[in-house]
C-alpha positions as CSV (number, residue, x, y, z in Angstrom):
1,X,134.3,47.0,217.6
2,X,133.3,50.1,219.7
3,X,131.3,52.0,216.1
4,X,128.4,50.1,214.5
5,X,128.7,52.3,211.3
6,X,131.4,53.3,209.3
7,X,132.0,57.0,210.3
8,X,135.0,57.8,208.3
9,X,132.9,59.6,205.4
10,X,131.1,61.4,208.3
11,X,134.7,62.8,209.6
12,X,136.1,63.2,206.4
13,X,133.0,65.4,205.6
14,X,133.9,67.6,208.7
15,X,137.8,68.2,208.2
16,X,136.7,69.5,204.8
17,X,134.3,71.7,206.8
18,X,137.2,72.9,209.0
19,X,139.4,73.5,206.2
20,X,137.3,75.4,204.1
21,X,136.4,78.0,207.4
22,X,140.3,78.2,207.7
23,X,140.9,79.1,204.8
24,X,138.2,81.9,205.2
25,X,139.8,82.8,208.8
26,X,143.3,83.2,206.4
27,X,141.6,84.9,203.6
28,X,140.4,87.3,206.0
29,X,143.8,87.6,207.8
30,X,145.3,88.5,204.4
31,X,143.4,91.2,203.0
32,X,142.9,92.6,206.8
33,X,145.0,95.7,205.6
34,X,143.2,96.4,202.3
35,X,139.7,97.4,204.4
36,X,141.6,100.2,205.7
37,X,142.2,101.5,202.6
38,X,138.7,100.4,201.0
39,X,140.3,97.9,198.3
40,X,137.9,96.5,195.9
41,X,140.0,94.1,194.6
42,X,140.0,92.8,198.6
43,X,136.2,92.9,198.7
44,X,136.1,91.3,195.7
45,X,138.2,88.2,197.3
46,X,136.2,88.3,200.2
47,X,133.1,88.2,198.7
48,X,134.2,85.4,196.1
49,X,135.5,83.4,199.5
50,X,132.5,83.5,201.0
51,X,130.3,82.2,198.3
52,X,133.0,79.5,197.9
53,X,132.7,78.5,201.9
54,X,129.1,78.8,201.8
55,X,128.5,76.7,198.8
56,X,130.9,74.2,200.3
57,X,129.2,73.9,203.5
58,X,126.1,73.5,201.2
59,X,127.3,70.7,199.4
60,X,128.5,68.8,202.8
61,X,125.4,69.4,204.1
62,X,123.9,67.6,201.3
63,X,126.7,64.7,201.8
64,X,125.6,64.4,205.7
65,X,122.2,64.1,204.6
66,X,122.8,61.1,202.1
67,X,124.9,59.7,204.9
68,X,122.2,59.1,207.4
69,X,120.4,57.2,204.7
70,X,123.4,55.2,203.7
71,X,127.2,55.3,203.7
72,X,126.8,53.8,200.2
73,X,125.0,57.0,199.0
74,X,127.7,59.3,200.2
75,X,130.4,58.7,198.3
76,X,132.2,62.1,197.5
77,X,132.0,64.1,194.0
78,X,135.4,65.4,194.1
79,X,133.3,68.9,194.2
80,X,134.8,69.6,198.4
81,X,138.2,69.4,197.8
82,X,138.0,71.4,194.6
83,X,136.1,74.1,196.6
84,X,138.8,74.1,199.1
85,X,141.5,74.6,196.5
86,X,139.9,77.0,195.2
87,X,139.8,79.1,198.7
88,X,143.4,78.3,199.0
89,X,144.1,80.1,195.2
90,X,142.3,82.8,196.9
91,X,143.6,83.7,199.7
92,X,147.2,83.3,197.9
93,X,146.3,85.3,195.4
94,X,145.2,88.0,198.0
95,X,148.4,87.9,199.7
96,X,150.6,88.1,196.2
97,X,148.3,91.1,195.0
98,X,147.4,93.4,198.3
């Protein structure tokens, strides 16, 4: 075998990364019109977004960390792909509301 570690956590870790700045990249998209007219309901998403991607990025920084260690330590919470979900209610509910 060509890898002398399991790195599937590792990629895993980063598709969850690339996901959640997506979803920011779409939120952003979505309530592109509502700056124009100063929406605060749009800021509001926005802001909430952003917290949401930053705290996920957080908490797979964490994971990478207990990776290096050991693959047995990073085992996922669950906590990534409910942060991503949560981005995805966003920006939806952006896109039904502005």
């Amino acid at each position: 075998a060509y890898q002398t570690q399991d790195t599937q956590p590792e990629r895993t870790a980063l598709a969850w990364n690339r996901t959640s700045l997506a979803l920011m990249g779409g939120t952003l998209w979505v309530c592109r019109t509502a700056f124009v007219s100063g929406s605060v309901l749009a800021w509001l998403i926005i802001g909430f977004s952003t917290v949401v991607m930053f705290t996920n990025f957080y908490l797979l920084k964490v994971r990478k960390k207990k990776l290096r260690q050991s693959v047995d330590n990073a085992t996922g919470t669950g906590i990534e792909p409910l942060m991503v979900l949560l981005q995805f209610v966003l920006v939806s509910l952006a896109a039904l509301i502005l």
